[in-house]
N, C-alpha and C positions, 0 to 999 in steps of 0.2 A: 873801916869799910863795913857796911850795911852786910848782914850776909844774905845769899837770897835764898828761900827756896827751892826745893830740889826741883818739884814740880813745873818751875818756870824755864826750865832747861829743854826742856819740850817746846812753848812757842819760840825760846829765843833762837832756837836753833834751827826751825822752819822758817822762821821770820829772817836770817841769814840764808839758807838756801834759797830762798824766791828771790832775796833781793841779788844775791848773786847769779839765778836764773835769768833775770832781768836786765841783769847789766852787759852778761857775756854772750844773749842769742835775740837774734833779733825775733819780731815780735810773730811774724808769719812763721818762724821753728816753731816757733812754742805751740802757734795753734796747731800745726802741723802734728806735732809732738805728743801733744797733750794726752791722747787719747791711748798712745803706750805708753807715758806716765802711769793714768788710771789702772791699767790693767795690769800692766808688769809689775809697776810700783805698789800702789797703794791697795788695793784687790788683795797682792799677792802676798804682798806684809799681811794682813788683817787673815789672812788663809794661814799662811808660816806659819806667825804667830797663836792662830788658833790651835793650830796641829801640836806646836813647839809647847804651848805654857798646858793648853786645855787638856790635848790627849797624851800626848806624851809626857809632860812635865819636864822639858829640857831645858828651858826659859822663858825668859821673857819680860816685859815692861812692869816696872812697880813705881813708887812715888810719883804716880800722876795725877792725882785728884787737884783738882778739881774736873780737869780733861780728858776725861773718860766716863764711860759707861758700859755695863755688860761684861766687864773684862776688857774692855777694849779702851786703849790710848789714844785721844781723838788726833791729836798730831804728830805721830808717827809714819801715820798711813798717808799723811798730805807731804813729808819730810819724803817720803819715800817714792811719791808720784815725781815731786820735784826733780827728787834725786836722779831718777830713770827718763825723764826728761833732759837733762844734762847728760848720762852717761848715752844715752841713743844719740844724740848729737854729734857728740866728739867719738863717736866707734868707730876705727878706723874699717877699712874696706877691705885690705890684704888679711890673708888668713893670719898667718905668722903675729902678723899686729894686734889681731884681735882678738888672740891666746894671751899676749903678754896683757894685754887692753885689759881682760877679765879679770888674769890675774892678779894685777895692781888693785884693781877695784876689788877683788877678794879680799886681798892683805890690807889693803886701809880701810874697809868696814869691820874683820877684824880688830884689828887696833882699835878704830872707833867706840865697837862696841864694849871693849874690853874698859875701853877711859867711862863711858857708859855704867860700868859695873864699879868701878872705881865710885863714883860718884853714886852711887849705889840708887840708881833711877833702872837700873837692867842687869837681869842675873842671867846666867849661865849654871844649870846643874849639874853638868855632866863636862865638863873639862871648860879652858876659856879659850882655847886654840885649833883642835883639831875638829871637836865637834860645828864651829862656827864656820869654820872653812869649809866643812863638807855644806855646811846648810846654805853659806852665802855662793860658795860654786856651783852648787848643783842651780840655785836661782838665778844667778846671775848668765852662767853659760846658756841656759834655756832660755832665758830672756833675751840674750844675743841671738841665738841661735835663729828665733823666732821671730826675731823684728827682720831680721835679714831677709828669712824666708817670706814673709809679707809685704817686706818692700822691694824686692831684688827686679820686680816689675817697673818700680818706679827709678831705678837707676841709672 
């Protein structure tokens, strides 16, 4: 088996979230969508992240060259627009739903990022569990919270 670089684990894995973006919403979601992609997603990574690795030093994205610039991981932030594109889709409507909704998506970007740091493309300096949970809940419940509050007109 060829091994590949670590850096390539960045397109390949954006390159999977679109095409699974594609397969499972139809195509007027997306455009629908798209625009709390950008901001919730990809914005809000490139923000995290600047706070997380810049100022604070808590983490953050390494082995990406050739895909990046500035400190900045070019498909991270396209992984993450995606990402919130899909997660605003499937968010359920009931409250109760939409605590447990976050919380999964807390715990398996947890995980995620953990296999992440595994693969040592993402570090965490300050613990791999509890610090990431407070960071991926605090984002992701505001980002629920938010989309609701901007759409709840349109429901």
């Amino acid at each position: 088996m060829i091994p590949i670089p670590e850096f390539y684990i960045y397109p390949i894995y954006t390159g999977i979230l679109a095409l699974t973006l594609i397969a499972l919403l139809p195509r007027e979601e997306i455009k629908r969508l798209v625009i709390y992609g950008i901001v919730f997603g990809a914005v809000t990574d490139v923000a995290i992240i600047g706070v997380i690795s810049n100022l604070l030093k808590v983490g953050g994205h390494i082995s990406y060259y050739p895909f990046g610039a500035l400190g900045v991981a070019f498909f991270p932030p396209l992984a993450w627009g995606i990402w919130f594109i899909l997660f605003f889709y499937f968010l359920p409507t009931d409250l109760p739903w939409v605590v447990i909704y976050v919380f999964a998506a807390v715990g398996t970007s947890v995980l995620f990022s953990n296999v992440l740091v595994n693969m040592q493309i993402f570090v965490w300096n300050y613990g791999r569990i509890l610090v990431p949970f407070l960071i991926y809940g605090l984002w992701f419940s505001f980002a629920a919270w938010a989309y609701k509050r901007l759409t709840k007109h349109h429901a």
